[in-house]
N, C-alpha and C positions, 0 to 999 in steps of 0.2 A: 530737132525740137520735140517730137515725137515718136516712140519705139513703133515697132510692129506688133509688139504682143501686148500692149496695150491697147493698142486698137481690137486686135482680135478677142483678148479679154473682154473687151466694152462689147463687141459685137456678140458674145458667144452670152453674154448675162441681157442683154436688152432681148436674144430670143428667147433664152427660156424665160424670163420675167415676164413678157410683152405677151407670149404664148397661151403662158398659165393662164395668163389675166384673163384673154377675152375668149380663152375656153369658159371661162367661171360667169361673165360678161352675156357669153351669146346661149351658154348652158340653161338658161332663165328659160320660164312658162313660155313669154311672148313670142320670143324665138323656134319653141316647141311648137306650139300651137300655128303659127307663121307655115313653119314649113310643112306639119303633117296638114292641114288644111287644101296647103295647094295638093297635096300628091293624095291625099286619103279617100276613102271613097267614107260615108257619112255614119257608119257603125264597123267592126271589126271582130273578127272571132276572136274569142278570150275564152280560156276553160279556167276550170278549179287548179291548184295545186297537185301535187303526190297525194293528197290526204283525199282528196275527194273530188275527182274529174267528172266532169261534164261540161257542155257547151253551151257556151252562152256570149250575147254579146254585150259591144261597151262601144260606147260613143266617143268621140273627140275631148270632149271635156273630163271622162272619165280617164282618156287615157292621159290627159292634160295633170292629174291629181295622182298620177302613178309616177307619171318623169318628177314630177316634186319631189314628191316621196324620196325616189330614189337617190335625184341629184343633192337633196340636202342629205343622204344616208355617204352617197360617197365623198361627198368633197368634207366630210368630217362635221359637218352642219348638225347631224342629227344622229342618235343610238342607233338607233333599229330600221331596219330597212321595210319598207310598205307592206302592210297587211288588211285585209279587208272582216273588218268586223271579229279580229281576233283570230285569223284564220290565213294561213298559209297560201297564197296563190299564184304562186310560182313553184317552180320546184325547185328540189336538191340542189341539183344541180347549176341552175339559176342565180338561188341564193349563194349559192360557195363563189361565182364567178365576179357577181358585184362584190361579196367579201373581198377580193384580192383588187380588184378595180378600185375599193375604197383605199385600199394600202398605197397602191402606186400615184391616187390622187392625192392623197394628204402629205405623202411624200414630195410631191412636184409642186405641190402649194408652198412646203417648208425650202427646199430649193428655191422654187420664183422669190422667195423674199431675201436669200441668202444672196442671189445672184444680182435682186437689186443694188443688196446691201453694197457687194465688191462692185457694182456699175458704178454706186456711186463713190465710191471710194478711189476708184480709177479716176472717175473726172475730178473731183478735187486734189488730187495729184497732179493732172499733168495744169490742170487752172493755177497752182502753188507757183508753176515755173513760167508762166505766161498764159495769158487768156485766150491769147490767140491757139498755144497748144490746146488749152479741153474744146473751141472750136471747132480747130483739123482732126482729133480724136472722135468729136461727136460726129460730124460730116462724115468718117471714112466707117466707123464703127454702124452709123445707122442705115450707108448705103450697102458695107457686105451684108449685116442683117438682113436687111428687105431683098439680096437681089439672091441671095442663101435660101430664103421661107418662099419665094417670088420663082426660083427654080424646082422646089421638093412640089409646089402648090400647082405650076403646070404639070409637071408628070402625073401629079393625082389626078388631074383633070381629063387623064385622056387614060388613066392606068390606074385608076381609085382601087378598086377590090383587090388585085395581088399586091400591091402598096400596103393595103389597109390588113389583109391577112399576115404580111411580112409584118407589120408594126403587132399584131395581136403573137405571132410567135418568139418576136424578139422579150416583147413584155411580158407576158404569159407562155412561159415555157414549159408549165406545167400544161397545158394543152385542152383548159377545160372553156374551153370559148367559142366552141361548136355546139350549135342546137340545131332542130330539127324545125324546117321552114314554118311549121305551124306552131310555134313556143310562144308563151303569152311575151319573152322577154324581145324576141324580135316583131313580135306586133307592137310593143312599146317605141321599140326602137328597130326600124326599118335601115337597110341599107341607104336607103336615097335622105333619111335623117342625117346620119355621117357625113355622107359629100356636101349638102347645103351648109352644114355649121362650118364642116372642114373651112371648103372654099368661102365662105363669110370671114372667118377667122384670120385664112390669110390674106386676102384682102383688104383684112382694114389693117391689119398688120404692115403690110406695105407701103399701104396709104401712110400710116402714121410714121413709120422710117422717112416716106420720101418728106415729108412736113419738115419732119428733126433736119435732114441732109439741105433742105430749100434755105430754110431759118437758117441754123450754123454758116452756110459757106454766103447767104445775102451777110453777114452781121462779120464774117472774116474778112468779106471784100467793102466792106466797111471800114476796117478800123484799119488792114491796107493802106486806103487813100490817105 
């Protein structure tokens, strides 16, 4: 009633679509602010740019109005990337690394809607030949999904940093995603930042698979009887 690579097809587009999303989802202020609150201590070191260093600090809130910045710079939201009163405050190198990070997002944005597009294209096909098939499709599709992102989301958990360095060399091969522990970009964005959204992300990602898999196979053993 059902192929194999139909199901794998459905499972291989609900991740990356389901992915993007609540990257884009948990990416927001409140989530920012959420997790640097719990870990931050109440001001942080920030310097000037290449153009004109010196040390100074910045608060939560301030660094709250720079992930803005940013995240509407990479996810294709906004032109230009954050500046402070017309002034460069990051460096070179900085800026060139979110440039290539904006590429790779706008790109996975254009993907998550493409992979929608064939998810749903697949369940309207095998729904064409019985209802019961886009069911067993959605059922098998949402549980390798979740048990897929439910296996990479423990290994992060116990093996985050060589995971997360591996994922920065496979995407950025060009190699410019090293700074130096006191960079305004990793004061923005902390490692312990990463693993909260990480493990948020997949978490509700799982949640949401195990829902689809709960739904589909109650409503298959339904129409069974």
């Amino acid at each position: 009633m059902t192929s194999r690579w139909e199901t794998a097809g459905v499972a291989v587009c609900l991740s990356l679509a389901g992915l993007v999303a609540l990257a884009i989802i948990f990416g927001g202020t409140a989530t920012y602010e959420s997790v640097m609150r719990a870990y931050a201590p109440a001001t942080f070191r920030f310097v000037a740019g290449d153009a004109a260093p010196r040390d100074a600090r910045i608060d939560l809130p301030g660094l709250a109005r720079y992930h803005a910045a940013w995240f509407a710079y990479v996810t294709g939201d906004a032109q230009d990337p954050p500046l402070s009163f017309g002034a460069e405050v990051f460096t070179r190198d900085e800026y060139a690394h979110m440039r290539d990070v904006r590429q790779v997002f706008v790109g996975a944005r254009v993907l998550a809607v493409i992979a929608a597009a064939v998810a749903g294209l697949l369940l309207v096909r095998a729904w064409r030949r019985d209802v019961r098939a886009v069911l067993i499709v959605a059922r098998d599709a949402s549980v390798a999904a979740g048990c897929g992102v439910a296996a990479v989301g423990l290994a992060a958990s116990v093996a985050f940093d060589p995971l997360f360095l591996l994922f920065h060399r496979i995407v950025f091969p060009q190699g410019n995603f090293l700074f130096a522990p006191d960079s305004n970009l990793l004061a923005v964005y902390p490692d312990v930042y990463w693993y909260e959204v990480t493990i948020r992300v997949g978490l509700t990602f799982v949640a949401a698979m195990a829902v689809i898999a709960v739904a589909a196979g109650a409503t298959l053993r339904r129409i069974r009887r």
